[in-house]
C-alpha positions in Angstrom: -11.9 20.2 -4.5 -11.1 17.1 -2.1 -9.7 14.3 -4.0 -11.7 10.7 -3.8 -8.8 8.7 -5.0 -5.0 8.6 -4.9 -2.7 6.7 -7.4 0.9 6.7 -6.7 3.9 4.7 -8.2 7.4 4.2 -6.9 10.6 5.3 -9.6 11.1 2.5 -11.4 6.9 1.8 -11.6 7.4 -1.7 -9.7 4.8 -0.8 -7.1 0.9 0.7 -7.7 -0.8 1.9 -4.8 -4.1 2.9 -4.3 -6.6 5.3 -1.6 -10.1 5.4 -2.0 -12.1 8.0 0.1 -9.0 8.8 2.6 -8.3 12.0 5.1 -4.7 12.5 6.7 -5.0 9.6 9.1 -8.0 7.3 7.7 -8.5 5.7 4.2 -11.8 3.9 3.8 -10.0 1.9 1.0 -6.0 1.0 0.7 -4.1 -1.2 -1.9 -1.2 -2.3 -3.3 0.4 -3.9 -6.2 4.1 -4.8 -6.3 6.6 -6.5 -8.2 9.3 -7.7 -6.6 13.1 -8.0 -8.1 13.6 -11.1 -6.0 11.4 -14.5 -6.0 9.9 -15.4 -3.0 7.9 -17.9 -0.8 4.0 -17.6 -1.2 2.4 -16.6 1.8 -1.1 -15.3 2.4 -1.5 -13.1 5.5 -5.0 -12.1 7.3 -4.7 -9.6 10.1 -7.5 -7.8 12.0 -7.3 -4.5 14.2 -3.7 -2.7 14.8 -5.1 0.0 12.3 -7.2 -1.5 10.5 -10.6 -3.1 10.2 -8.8 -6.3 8.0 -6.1 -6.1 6.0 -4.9 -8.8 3.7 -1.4 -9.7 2.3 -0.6 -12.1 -0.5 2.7 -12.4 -2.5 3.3 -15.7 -5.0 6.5 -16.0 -6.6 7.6 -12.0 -7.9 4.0 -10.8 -7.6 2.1 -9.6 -4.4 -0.9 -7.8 -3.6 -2.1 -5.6 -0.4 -5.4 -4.3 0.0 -6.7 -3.0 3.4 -10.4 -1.8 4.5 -11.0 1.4 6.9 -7.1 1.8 7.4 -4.8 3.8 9.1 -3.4 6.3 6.0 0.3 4.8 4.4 2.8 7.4 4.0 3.2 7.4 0.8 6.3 9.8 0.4 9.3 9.9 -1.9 11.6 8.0 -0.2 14.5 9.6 -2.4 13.8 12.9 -1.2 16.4 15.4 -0.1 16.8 14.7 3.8 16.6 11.2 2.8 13.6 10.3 5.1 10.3 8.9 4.4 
């Protein structure tokens, strides 16, 4: 059974992400929540094409956000694995 959405964490749960409707290069939906260990400058970033139909970026403070419309498919891997690349 293919599965419609993806839910992944990283080890210490600081980042969420998300695939909605997604094949091994595409995903119709893509996002991301994150909390950072480090403040930082706000910023708000739009960006068309280069993989994606629009993606946009937004981080205030600890907290940012991604969220990105008929994307190319993040790698979402472990990067502790054993070889020790993502």
């Amino acid at each position: 059974m293919m599965k419609i959405i993806k839910v992944t964490t990283d080890k210490f749960m600081r980042d969420l992400n998300v695939q909605v409707l997604f094949t091994k290069q595409w995903a119709l939906l893509q996002g991301s929540l994150s909390w950072c260990e480090y403040a930082g400058w706000p910023f708000l970033q739009i960006k068309f094409g280069m993989g994606s139909l629009i993606c946009i970026l937004f981080q205030a403070h600890k907290f940012g956000f991604s969220i990105g419309l008929f994307e190319r498919t993040w790698k979402l891997t472990d990067f502790d694995s054993a070889d020790g690349v993502a």
